[in-house]
SEKOLGU-476459 format. One record per residue: z, x, y of N, C-alpha, C in turn. Coordinates in steps of 0.05 Angstrom, whole numbers, plus 5000, padded with zeros to 4 digits. Atoms other than C-alpha are relative to their C-alpha. Layout:
% residues N
<<Z; X; Y>; <Z; X; Y>; <Z; X; Y>>
...
This chain:
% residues 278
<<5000; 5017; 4976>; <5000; 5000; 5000>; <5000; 5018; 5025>>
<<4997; 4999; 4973>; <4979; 5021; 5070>; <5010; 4987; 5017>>
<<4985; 5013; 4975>; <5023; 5010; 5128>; <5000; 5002; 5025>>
<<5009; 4996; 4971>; <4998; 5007; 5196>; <5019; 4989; 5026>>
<<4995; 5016; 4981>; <5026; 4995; 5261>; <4979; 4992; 5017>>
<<5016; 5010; 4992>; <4999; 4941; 5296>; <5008; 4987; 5027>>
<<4986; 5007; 4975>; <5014; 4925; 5377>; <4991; 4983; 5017>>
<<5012; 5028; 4984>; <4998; 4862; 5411>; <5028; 4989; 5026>>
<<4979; 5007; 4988>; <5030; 4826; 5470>; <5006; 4975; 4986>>
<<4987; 5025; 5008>; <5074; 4766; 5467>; <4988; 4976; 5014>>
<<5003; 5011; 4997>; <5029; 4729; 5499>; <4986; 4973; 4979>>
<<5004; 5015; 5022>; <4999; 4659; 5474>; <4978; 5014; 4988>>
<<5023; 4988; 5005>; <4931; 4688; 5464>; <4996; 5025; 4971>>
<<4995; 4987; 5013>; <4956; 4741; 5425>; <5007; 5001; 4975>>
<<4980; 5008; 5031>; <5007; 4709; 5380>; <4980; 4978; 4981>>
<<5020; 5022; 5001>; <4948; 4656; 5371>; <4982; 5021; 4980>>
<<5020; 4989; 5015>; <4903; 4709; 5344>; <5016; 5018; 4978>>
<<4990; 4979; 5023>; <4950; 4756; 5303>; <5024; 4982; 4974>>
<<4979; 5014; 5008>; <4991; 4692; 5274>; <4992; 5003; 4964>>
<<5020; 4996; 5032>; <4949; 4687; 5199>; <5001; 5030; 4995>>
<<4996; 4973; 5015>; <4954; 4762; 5197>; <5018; 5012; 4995>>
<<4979; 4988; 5008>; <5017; 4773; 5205>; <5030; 4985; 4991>>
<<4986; 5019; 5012>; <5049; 4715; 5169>; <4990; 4992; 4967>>
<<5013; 4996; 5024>; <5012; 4727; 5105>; <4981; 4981; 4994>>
<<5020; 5016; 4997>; <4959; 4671; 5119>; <4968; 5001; 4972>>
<<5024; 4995; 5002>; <4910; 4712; 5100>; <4995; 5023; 4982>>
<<4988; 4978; 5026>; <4901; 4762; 5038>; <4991; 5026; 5017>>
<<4995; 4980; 4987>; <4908; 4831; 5067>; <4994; 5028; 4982>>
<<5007; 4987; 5022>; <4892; 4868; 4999>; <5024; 5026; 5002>>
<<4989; 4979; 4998>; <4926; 4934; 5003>; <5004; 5020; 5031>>
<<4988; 4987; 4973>; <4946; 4944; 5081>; <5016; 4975; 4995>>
<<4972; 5012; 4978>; <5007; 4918; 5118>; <5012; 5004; 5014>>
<<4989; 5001; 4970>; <5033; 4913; 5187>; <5019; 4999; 5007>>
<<4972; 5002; 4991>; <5087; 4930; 5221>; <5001; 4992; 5034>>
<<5013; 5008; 4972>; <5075; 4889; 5290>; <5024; 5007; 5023>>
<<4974; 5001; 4978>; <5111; 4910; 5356>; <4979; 4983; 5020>>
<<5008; 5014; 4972>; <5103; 4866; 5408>; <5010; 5010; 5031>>
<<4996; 4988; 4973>; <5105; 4891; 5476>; <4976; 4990; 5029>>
<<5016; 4997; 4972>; <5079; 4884; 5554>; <4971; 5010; 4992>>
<<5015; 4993; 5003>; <5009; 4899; 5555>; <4996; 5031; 5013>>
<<4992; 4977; 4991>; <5023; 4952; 5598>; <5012; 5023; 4982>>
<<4986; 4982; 5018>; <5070; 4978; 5553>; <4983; 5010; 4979>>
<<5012; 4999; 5029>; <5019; 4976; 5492>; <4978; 5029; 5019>>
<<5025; 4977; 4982>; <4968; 5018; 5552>; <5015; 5031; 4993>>
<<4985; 4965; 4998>; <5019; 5074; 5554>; <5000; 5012; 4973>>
<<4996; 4983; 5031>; <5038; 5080; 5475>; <4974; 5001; 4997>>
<<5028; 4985; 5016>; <4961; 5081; 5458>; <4998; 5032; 5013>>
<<4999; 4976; 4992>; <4961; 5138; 5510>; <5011; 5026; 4987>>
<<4978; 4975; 5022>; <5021; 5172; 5467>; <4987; 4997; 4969>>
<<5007; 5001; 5033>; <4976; 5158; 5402>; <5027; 4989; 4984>>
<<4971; 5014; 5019>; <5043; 5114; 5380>; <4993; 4985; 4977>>
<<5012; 5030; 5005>; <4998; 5056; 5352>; <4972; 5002; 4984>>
<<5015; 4996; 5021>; <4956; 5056; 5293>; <4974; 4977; 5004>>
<<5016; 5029; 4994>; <4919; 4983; 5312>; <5018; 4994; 5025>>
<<4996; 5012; 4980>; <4927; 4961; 5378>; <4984; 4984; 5027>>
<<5018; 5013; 4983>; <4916; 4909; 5440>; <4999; 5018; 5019>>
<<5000; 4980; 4979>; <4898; 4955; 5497>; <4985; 4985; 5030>>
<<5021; 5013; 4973>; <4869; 4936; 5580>; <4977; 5017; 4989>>
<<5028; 4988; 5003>; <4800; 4949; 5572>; <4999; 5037; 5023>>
<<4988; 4975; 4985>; <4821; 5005; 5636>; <5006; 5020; 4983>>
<<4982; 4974; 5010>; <4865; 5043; 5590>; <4986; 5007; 4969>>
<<5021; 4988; 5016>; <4802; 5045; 5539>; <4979; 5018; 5012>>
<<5009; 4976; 4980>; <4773; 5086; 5588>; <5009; 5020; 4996>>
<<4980; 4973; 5001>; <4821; 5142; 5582>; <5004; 5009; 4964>>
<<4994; 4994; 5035>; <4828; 5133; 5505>; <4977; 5009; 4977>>
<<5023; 5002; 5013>; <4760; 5143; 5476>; <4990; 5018; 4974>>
<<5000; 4968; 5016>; <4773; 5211; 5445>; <5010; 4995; 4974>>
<<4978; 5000; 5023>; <4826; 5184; 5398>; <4996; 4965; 4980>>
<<5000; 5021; 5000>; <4812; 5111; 5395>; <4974; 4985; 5002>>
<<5026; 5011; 4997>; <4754; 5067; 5374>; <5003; 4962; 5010>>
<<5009; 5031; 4997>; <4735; 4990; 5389>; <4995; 4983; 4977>>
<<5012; 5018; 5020>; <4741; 4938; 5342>; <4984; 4970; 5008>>
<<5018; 5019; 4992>; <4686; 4882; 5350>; <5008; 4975; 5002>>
<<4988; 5028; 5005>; <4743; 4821; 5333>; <5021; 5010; 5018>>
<<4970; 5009; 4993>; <4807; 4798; 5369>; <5000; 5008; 5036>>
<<4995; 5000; 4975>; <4788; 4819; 5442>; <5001; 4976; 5021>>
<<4989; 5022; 4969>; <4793; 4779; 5517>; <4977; 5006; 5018>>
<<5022; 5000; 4986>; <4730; 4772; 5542>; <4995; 4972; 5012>>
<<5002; 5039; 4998>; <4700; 4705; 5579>; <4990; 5007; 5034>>
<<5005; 5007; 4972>; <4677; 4676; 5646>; <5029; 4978; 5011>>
<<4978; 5009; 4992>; <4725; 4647; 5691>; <5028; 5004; 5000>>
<<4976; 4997; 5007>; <4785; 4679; 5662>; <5011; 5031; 5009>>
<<4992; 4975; 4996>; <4791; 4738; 5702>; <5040; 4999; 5030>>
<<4983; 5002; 4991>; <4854; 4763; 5742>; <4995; 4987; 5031>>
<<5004; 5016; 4971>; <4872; 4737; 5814>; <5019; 5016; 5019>>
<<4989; 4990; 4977>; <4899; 4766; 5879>; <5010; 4977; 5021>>
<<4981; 5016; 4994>; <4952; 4725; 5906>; <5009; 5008; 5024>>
<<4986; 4996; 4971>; <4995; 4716; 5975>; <5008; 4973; 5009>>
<<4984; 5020; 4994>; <5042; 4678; 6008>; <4979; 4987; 5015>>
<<5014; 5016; 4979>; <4990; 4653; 6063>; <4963; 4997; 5001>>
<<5025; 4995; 5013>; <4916; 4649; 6066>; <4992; 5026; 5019>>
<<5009; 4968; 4989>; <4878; 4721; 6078>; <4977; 5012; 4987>>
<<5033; 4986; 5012>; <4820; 4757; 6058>; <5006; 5034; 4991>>
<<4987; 4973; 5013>; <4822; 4821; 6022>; <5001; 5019; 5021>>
<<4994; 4981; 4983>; <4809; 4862; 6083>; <5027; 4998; 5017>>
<<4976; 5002; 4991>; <4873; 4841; 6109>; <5022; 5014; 4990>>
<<4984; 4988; 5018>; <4902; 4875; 6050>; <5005; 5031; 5000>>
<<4991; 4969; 4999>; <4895; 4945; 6065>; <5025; 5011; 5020>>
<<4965; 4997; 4991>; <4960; 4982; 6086>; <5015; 4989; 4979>>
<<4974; 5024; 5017>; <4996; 4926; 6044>; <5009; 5016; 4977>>
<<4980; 4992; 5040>; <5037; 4934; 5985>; <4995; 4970; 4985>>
<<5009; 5024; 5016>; <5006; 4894; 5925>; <5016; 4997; 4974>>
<<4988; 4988; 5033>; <5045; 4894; 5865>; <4978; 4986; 4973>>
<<5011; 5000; 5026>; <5010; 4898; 5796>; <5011; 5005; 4990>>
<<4983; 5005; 5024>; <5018; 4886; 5724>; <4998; 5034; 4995>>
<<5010; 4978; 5006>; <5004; 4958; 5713>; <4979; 5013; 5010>>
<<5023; 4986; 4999>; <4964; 5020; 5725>; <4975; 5001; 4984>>
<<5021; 5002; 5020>; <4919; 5020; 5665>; <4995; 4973; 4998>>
<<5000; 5025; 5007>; <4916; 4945; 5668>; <4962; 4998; 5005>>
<<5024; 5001; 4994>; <4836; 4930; 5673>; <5005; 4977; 5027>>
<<5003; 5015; 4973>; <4863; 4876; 5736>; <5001; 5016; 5020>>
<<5003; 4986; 4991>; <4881; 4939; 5764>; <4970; 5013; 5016>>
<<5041; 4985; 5001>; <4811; 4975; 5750>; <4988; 4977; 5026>>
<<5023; 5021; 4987>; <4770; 4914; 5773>; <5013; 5000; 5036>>
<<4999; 5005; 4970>; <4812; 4910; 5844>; <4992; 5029; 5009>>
<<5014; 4978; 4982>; <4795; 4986; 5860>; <4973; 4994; 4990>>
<<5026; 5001; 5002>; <4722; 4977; 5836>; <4999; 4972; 5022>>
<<5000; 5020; 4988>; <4725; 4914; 5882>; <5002; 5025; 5038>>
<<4997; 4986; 4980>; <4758; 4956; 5939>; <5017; 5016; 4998>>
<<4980; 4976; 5008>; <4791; 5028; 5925>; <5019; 5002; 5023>>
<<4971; 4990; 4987>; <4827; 5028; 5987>; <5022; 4985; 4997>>
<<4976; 5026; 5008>; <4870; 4966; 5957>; <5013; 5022; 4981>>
<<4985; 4988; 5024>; <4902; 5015; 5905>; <5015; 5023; 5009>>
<<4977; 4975; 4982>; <4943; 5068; 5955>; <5027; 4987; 5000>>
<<4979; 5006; 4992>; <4997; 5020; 5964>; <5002; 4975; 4982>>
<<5000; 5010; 5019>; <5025; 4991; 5908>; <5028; 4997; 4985>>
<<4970; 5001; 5006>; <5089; 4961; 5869>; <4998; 4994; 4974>>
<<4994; 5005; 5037>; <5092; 4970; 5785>; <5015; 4980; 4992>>
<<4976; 5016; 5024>; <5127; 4908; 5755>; <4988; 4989; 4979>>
<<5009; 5015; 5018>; <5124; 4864; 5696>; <4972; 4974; 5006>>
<<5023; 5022; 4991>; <5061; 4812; 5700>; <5018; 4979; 5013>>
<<4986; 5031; 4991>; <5118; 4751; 5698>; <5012; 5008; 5018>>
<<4989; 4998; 4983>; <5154; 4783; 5751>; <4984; 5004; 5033>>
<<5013; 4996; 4972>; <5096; 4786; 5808>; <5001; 4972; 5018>>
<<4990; 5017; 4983>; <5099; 4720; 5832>; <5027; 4986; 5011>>
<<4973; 4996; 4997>; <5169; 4716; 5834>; <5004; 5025; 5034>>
<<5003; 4981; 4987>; <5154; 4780; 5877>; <4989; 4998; 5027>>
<<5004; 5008; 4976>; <5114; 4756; 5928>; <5011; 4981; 5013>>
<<4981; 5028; 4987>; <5151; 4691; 5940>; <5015; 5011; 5014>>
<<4982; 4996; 4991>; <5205; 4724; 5955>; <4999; 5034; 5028>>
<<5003; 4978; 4978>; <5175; 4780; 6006>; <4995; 5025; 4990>>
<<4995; 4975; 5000>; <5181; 4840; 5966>; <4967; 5010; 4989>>
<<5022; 4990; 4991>; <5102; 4852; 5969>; <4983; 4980; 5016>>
<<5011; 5019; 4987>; <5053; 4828; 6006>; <4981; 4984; 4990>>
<<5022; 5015; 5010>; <5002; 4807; 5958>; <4998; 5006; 4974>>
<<5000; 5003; 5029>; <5001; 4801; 5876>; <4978; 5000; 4989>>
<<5021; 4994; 5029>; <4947; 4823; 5819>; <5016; 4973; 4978>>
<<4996; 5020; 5017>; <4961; 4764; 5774>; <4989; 4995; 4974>>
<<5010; 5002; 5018>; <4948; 4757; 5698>; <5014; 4985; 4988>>
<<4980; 5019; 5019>; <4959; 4710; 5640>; <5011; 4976; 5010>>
<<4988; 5021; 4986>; <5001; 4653; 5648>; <5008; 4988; 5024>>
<<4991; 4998; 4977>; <5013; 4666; 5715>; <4976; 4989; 5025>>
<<5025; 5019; 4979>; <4939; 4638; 5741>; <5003; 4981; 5000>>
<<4989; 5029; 4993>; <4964; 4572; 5722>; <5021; 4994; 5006>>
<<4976; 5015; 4987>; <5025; 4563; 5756>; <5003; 5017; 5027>>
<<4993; 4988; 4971>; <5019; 4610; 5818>; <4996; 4984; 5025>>
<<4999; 5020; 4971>; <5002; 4544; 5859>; <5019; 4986; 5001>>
<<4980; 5012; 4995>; <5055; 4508; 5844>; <5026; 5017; 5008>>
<<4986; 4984; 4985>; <5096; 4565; 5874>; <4992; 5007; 5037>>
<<5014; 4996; 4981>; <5058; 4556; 5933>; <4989; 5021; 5013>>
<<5021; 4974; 4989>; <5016; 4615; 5944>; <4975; 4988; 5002>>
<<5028; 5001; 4998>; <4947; 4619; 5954>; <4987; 5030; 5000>>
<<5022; 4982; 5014>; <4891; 4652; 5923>; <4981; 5016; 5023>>
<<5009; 4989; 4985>; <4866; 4705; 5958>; <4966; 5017; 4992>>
<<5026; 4994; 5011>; <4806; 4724; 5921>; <5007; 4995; 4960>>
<<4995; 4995; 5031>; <4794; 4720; 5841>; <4974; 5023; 4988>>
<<5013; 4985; 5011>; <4765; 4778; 5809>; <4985; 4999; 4978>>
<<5019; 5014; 5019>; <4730; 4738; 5756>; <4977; 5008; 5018>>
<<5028; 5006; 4985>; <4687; 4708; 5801>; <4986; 5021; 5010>>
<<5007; 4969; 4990>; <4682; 4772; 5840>; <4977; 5016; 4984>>
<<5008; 4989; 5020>; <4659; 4809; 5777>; <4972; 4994; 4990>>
<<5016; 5016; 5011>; <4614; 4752; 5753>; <4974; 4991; 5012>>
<<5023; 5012; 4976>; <4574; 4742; 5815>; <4983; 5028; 5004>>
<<5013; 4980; 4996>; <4568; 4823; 5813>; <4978; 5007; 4978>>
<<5010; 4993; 5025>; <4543; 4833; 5744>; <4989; 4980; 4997>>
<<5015; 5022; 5015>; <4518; 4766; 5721>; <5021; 5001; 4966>>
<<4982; 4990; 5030>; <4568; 4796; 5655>; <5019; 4986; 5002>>
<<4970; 5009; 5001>; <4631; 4761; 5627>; <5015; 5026; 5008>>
<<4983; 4984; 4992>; <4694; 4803; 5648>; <5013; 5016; 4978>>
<<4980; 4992; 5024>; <4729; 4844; 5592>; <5018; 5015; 5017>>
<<4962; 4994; 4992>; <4801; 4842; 5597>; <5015; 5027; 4983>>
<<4994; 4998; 5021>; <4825; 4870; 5535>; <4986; 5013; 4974>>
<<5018; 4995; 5021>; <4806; 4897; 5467>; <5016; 5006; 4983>>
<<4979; 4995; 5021>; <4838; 4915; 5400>; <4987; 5031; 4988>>
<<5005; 4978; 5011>; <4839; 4993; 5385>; <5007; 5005; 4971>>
<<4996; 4999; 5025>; <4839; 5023; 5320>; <5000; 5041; 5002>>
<<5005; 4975; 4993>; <4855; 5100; 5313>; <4971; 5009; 4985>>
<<5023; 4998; 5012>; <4785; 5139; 5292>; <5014; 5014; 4971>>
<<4998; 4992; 5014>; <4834; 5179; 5247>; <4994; 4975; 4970>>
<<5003; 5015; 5022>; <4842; 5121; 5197>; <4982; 4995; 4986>>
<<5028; 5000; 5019>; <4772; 5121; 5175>; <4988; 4971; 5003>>
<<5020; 5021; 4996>; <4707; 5077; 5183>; <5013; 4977; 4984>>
<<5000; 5015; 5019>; <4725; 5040; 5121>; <5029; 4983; 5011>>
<<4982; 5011; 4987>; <4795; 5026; 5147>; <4991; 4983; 5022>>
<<5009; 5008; 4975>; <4773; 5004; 5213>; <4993; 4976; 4997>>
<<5007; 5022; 5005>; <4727; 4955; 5189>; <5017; 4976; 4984>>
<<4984; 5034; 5008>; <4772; 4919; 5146>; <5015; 4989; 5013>>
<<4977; 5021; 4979>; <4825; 4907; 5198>; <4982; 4995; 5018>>
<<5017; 5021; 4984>; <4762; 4884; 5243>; <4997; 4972; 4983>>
<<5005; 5028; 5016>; <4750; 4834; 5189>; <5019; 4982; 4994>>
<<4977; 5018; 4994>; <4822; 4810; 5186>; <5011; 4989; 5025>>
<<4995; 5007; 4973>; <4829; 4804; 5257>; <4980; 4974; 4995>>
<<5015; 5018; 4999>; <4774; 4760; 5254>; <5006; 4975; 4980>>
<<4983; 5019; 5015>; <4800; 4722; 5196>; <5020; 4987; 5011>>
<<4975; 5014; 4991>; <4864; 4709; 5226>; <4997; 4979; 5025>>
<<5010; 5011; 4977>; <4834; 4680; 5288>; <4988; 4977; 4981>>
<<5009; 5022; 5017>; <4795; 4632; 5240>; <5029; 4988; 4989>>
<<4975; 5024; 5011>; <4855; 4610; 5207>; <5015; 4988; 5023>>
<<4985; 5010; 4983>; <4893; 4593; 5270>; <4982; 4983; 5015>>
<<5016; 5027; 4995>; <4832; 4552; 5289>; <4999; 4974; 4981>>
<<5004; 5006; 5025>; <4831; 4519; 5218>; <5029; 4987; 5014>>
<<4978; 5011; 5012>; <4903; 4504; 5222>; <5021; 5005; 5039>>
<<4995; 4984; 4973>; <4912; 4505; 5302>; <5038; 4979; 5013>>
<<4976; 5001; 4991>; <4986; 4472; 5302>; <5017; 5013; 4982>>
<<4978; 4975; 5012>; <5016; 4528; 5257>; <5013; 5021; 5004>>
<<4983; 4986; 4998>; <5028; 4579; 5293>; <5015; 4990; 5034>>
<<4987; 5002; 4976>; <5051; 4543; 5354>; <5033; 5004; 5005>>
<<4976; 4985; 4996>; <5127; 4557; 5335>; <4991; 5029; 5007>>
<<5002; 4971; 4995>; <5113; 4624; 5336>; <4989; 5018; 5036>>
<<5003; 4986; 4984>; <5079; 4630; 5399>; <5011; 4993; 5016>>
<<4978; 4997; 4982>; <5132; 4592; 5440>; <5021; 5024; 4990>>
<<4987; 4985; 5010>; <5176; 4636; 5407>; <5003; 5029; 5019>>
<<5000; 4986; 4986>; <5150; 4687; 5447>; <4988; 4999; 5032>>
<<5016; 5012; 4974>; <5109; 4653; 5510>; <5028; 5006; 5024>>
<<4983; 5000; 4976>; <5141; 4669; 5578>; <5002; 4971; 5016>>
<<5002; 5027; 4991>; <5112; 4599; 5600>; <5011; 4974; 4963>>
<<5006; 5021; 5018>; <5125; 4537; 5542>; <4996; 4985; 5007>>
<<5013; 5026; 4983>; <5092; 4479; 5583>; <4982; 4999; 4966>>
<<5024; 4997; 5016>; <5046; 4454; 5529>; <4973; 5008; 5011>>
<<5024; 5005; 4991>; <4989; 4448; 5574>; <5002; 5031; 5004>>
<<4997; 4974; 5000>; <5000; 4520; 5596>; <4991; 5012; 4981>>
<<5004; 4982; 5022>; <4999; 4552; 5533>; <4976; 4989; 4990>>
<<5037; 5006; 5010>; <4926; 4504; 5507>; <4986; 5014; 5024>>
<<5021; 4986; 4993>; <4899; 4527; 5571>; <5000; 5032; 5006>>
<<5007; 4965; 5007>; <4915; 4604; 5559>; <4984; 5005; 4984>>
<<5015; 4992; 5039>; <4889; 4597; 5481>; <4970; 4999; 5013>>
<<5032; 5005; 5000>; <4827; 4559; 5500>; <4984; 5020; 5018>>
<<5016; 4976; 4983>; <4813; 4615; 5563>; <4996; 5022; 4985>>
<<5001; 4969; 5005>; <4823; 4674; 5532>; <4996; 5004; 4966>>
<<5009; 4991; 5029>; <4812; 4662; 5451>; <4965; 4988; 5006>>
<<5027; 5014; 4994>; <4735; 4645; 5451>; <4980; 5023; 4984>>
<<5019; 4989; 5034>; <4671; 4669; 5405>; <5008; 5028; 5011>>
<<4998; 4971; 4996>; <4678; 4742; 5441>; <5025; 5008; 4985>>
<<4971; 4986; 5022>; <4749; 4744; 5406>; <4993; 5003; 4965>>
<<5015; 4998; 5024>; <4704; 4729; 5345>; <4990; 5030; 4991>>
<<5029; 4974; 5006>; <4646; 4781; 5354>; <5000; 5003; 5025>>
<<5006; 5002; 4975>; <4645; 4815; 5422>; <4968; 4997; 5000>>
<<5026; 5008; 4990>; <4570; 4808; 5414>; <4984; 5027; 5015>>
<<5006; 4980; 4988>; <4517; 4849; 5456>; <5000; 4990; 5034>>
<<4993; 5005; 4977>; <4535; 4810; 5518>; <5028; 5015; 5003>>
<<4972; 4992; 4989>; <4606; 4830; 5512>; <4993; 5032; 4996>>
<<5006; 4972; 4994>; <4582; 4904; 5503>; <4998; 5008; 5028>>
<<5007; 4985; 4968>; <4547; 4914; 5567>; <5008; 4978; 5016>>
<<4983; 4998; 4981>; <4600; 4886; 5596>; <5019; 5016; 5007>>
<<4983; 4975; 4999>; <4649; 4938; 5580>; <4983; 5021; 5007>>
<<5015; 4976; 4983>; <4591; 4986; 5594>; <4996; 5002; 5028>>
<<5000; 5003; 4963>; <4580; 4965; 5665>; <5027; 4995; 5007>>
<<4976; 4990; 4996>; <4650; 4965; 5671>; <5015; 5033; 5003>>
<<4991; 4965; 4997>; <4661; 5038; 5652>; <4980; 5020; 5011>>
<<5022; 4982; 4980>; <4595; 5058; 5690>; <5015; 4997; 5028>>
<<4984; 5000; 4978>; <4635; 5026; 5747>; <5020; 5019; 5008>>
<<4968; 4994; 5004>; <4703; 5054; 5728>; <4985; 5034; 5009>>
<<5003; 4966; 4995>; <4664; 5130; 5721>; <4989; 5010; 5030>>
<<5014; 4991; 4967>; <4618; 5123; 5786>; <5029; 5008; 5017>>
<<4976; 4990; 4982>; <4687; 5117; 5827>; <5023; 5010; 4989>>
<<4981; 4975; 5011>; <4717; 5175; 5790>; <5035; 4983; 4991>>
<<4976; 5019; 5012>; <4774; 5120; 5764>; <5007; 5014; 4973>>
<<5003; 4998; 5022>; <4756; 5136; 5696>; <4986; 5023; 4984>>
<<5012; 4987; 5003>; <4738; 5196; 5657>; <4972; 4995; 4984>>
<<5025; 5003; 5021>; <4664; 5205; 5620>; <4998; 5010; 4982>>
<<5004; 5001; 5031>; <4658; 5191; 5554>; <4988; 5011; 4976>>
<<5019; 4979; 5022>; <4641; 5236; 5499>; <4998; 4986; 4970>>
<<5001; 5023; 5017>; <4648; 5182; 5434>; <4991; 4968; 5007>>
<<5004; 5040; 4997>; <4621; 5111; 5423>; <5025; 4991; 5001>>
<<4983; 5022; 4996>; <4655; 5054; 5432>; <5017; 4997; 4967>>
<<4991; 5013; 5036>; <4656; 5037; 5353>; <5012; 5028; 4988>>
<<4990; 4977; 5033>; <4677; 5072; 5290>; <4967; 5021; 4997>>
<<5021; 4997; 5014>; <4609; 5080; 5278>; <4974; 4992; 5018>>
């Protein structure tokens, strides 16, 4: 028996897609998982430290990893409409934003990436917290304007802010490409053959939690920062979708024009491995 670690957040999206794999759903043959759940952020850094045998990573902090770490074709966060958002107590326009202090979910976060490819001089002045703690953050004064992910696009109006731009759209209007958020790494040490089967169980498990889509909902309140019902269907339905299937060759050269972006403005280093195993 092989034993992998496997690192996903606690979001719904997540627990939605890894629920059948790591509840024995789904036959697993001779691997098995030892899942940490953590911040997405947090999962950015340990891939950095090679901690994480299978993991969810920002598409950003696949930029930096390329050497060590391949792309599996199932379980990512790709899509239209579902990209991050730039928040504020009042209404404003991004040029208003420079000087400011913005707080983000993270440096390697790809909401990150996309606001300096948007406008680099937004990323000088800046405040590290948890995702669930940024609107909390601006409400209360201690920045001036919030990077926003996850659960936090649907309820940052009823906190009364306002949307100061969304970097979907942004993205979507630049490229004509969906946005990749996300992705599920796999180390290259483990071998092609490895690789692919935990692509093929990722993918499986995502099928079963469609198949059987009020099973793992204990599980993902369990860990959800929001439990609204409506909340948590409209995270699943944004962010699981066929790209979490098969990114496809649309979701490719999206991450390619992403990391042509990311390299032009020296964000990101240039790449000496594919994306894949293979």
């Amino acid at each position: 028996m092989r034993s992998l670690s496997l690192g996903y957040s606690p979001c719904p999206n997540d627990t939605y897609i890894f629920y059948g794999l790591v509840h024995g759903r789904i036959s697993l043959g001779d691997l098995s998982f030892r899942e940490v759940l953590e911040d997405v952020e947090t999962l950015n850094q340990m891939a950095r430290r090679s901690e994480l045998d299978i993991t969810k990573v920002s598409y950003h902090a696949l930029g930096h990893l390329t050497d060590r770490y391949c792309l599996l074709r199932s379980g990512g966060a790709l899509g239209k409409g579902c990209g991050p958002l730039v928040i504020a107590r009042e209404e404003l326009q991004m040029k208003d934003l420079r000087g400011k202090t913005i707080a983000i979910p993270g440096v390697l976060t790809t909401a990150f990436l996309l606001l300096r490819i948007c406008d680099n001089s937004l990323g000088n002045t800046i405040a590290v917290m948890p995702f669930d703690r940024i609107v909390d953050a601006v409400k209360a004064g201690e920045a001036d304007a919030g990077l926003i992910i996850h659960e936090s696009r649907f309820t940052y109006q009823k906190e009364g802010l306002k949307k100061v731009l969304d970097l979907g759209e942004w993205w979507e209007q630049a490229t004509g490409l969906p946005i990749p958020l996300g992705g599920i790494l796999a180390k290259r040490e483990l071998g092609e053959r490895t690789v692919r089967r935990v692509e093929d169980l990722v993918r499986k498990s995502i099928e079963y939690s469609r198949a059987h889509p009020q099973e793992p909902v204990a599980y993902i309140k369990q860990h959800a920062r929001e439990l609204q019902d409506d909340v948590i269907n409209q995270h699943i339905a944004l962010y699981v979708n066929d790209f979490s299937l098969d990114i496809g060759d649309e979701g490719i050269a999206a991450v390619e024009e992403l990391f042509k972006r990311a390299e032009r403005e020296g964000i990101t280093p240039g790449r000496t491995r594919p994306l894949f195993s293979s």
